[in-house]
DRENDO-1510 file (C-alpha; in Angstrom, 1 decimal, always signed):
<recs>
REC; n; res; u; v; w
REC; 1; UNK; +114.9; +115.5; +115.2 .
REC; 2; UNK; +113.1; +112.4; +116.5 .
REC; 3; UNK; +110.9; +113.2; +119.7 .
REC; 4; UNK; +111.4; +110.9; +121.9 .
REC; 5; UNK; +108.4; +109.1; +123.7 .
REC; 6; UNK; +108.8; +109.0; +127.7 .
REC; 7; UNK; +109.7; +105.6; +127.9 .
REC; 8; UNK; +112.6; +105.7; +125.6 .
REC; 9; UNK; +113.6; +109.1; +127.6 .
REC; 10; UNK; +113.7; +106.7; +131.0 .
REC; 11; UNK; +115.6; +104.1; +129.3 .
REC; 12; UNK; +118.3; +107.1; +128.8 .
REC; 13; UNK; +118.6; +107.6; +132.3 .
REC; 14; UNK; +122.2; +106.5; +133.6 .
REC; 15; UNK; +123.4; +104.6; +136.9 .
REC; 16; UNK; +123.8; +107.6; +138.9 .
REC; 17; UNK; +127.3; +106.0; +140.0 .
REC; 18; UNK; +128.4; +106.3; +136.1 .
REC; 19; UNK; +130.9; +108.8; +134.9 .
REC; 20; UNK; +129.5; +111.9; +133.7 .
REC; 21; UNK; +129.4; +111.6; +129.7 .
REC; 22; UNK; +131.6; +115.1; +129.0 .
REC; 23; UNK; +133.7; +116.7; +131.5 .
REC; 24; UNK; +136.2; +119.4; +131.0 .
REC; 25; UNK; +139.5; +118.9; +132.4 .
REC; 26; UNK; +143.0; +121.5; +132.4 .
REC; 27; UNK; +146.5; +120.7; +132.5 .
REC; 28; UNK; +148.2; +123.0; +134.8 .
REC; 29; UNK; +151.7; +124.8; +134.0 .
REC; 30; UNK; +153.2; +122.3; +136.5 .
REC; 31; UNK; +152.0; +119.2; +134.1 .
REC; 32; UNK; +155.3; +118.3; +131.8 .
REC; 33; UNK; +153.7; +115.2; +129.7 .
REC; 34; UNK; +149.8; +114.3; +129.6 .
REC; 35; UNK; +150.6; +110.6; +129.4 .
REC; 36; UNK; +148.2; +109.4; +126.7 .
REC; 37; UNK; +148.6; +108.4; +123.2 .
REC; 38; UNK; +145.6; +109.0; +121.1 .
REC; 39; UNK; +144.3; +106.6; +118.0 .
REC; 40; UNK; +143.9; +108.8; +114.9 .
REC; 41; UNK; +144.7; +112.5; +115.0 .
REC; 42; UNK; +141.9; +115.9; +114.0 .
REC; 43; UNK; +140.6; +116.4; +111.8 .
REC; 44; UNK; +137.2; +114.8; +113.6 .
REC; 45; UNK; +137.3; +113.7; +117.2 .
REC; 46; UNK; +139.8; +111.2; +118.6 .
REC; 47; UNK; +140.1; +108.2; +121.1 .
REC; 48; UNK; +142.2; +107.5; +124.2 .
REC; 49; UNK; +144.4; +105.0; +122.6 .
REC; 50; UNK; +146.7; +104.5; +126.5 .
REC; 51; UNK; +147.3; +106.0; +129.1 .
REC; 52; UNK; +150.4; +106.5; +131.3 .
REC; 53; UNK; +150.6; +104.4; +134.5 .
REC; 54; UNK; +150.8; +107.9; +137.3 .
REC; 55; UNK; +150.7; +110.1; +134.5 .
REC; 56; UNK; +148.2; +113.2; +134.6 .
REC; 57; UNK; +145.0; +111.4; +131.8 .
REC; 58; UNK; +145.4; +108.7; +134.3 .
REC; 59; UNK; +145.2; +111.0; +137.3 .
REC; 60; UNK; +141.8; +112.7; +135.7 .
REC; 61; UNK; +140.3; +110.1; +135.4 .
REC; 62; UNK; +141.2; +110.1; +131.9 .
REC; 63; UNK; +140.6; +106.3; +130.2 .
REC; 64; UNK; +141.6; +104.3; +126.8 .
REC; 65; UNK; +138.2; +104.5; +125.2 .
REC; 66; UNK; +137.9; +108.0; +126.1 .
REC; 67; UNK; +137.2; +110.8; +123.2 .
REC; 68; UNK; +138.8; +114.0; +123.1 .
REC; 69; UNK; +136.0; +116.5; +121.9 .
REC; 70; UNK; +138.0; +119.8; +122.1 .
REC; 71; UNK; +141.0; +121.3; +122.7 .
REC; 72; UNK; +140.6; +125.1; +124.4 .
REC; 73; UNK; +137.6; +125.3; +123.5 .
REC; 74; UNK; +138.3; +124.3; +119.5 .
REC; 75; UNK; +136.6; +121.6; +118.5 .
REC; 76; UNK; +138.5; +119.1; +117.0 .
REC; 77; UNK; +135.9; +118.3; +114.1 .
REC; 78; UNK; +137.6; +121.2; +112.2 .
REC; 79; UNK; +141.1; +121.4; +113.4 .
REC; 80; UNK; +144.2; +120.6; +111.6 .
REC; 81; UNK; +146.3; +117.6; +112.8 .
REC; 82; UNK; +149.4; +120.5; +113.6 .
REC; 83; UNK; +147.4; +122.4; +115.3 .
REC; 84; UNK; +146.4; +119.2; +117.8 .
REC; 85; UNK; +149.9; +119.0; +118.3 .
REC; 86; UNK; +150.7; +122.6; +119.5 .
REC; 87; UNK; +147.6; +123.0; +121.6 .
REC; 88; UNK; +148.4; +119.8; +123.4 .
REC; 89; UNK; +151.8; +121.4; +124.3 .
REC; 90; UNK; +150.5; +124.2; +125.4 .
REC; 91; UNK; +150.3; +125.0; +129.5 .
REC; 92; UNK; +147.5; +125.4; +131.1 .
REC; 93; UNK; +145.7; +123.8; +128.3 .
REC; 94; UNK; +141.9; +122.4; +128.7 .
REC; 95; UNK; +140.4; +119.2; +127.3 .
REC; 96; UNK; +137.1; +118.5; +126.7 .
REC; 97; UNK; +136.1; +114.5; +127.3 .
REC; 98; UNK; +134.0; +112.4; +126.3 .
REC; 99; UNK; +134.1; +109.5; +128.4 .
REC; 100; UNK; +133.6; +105.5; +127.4 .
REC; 101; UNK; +130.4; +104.4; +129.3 .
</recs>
């Protein structure tokens, strides 16, 4: 691991106003459809290809651009495409997101 020198550790430093980089987000049992289509499917991690005008990624805060990390805590490095597709079913259900700067 490179240490980073305290100028290049300042340049890191984000508009306050910025989205936070990862935040976890759960679908409720009330939540029929999580209106968004991703690009690519698990193994490995996976964009926000759309989202659904009113749906519930939309409603998050969700955006195209976004990454889905994990699903449930499983990251999706190691998960099976099948199993995506099942979890993201599955009520309540909890996304972890990576979001576009």
């Amino acid at each position: 691991d490179k240490v980073q020198s305290k100028e290049e550790q300042r340049d890191v430093v984000q508009d306050p106003s910025a989205r936070p980089s990862r935040v976890e987000l759960v679908a409720d049992e009330n939540i029929d459809k999580l209106g968004m289509s991703f690009d690519g499917k698990p193994p490995g991690y996976i964009q926000v290809k759309a989202c659904s005008a009113g749906g519930w990624a939309e409603s998050v805060g969700i955006q195209p651009g976004d990454t889905i990390v994990s699903v449930d805590g499983e990251d999706l490095q190691d998960m099976v495409a099948a199993d995506f597709k099942t979890l993201c079913k599955k009520r309540p259900v909890q996304f972890l997101v990576e979001q576009a700067s």
